[in-house]
C-alpha positions as CSV (number, residue, x, y, z in Angstrom):
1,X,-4.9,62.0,34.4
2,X,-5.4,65.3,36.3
3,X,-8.6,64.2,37.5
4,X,-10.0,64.0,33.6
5,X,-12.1,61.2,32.8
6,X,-10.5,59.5,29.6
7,X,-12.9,57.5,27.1
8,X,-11.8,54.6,24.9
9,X,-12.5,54.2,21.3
10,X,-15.3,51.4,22.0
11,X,-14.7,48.1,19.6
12,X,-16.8,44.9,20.5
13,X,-17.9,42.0,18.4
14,X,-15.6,42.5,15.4
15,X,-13.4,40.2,13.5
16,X,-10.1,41.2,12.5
17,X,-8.2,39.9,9.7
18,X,-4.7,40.5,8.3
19,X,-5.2,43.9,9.6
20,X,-3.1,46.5,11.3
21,X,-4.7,47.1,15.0
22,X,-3.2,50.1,16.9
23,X,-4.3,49.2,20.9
24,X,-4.1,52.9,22.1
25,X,-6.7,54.5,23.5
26,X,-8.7,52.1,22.5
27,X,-11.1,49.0,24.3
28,X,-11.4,45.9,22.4
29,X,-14.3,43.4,23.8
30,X,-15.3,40.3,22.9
31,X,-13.1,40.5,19.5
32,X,-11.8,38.1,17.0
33,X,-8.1,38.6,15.8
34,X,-6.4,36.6,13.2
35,X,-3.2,37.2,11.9
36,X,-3.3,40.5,12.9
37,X,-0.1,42.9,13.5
38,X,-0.4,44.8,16.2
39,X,1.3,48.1,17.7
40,X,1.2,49.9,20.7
41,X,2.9,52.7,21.9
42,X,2.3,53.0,25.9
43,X,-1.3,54.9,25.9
44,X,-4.1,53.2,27.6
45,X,-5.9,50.1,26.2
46,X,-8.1,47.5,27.2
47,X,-8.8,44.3,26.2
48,X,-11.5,42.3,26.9
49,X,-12.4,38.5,26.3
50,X,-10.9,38.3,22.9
51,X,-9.3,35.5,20.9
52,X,-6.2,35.8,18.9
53,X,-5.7,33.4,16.4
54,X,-3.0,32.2,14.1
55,X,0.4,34.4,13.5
56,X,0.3,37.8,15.3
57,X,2.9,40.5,15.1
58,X,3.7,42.9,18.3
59,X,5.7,46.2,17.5
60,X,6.3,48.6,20.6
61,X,6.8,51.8,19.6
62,X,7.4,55.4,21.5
63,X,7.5,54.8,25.8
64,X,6.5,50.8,24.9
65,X,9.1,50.2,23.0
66,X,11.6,51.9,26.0
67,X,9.7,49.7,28.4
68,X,10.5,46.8,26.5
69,X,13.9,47.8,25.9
70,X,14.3,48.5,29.8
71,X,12.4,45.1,31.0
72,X,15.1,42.7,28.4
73,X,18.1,45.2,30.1
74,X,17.2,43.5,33.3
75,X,16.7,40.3,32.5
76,X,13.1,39.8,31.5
77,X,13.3,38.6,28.0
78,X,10.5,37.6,25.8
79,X,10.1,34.6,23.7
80,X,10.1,35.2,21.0
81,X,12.1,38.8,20.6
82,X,9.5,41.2,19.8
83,X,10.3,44.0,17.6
84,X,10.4,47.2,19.3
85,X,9.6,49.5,16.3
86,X,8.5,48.1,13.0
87,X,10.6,48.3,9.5
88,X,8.1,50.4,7.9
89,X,4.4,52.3,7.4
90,X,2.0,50.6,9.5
91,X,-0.9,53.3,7.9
């Protein structure tokens, strides 16, 4: 990143329910998730030694969603389809 040092929103030890969780530019450690939806749009994340649990939604949105759209285009699909942008608000 032109030779800036980026920083991460810091998260560790929470527990997520039902909740919208937006990955960018954010670090997650040590984290609970539980039917949570999630969205990312390509900007750096980091996850570390969480647990998902239960039902989870993934929605790619922005340069995500074109690198999903490019990796199914060549064959790598995912199981199952993962929406590439969601229906509506996620705020």
């Amino acid at each position: 990143m032109n030779g800036q040092t980026f920083h991460f929103l810091e998260i560790s030890k929470q527990r997520f329910e039902k909740q919208a969780v937006i990955l960018d530019n954010t670090r997650f450690s040590k984290c609970q998730f539980i039917d949570c939806t999630f969205f990312y749009s390509g900007g750096p994340a980091a996850v570390d030694s969480c647990i998902l649990l239960g039902e989870s939604q993934w929605y790619f949105q922005g340069a995500a969603a074109h690198t999903m759209q490019t990796l199914r285009e060549l064959g790598w699909g995912l199981l199952p389809p993962v929406p590439l942008e969601p229906s509506g608000e996620h705020k």
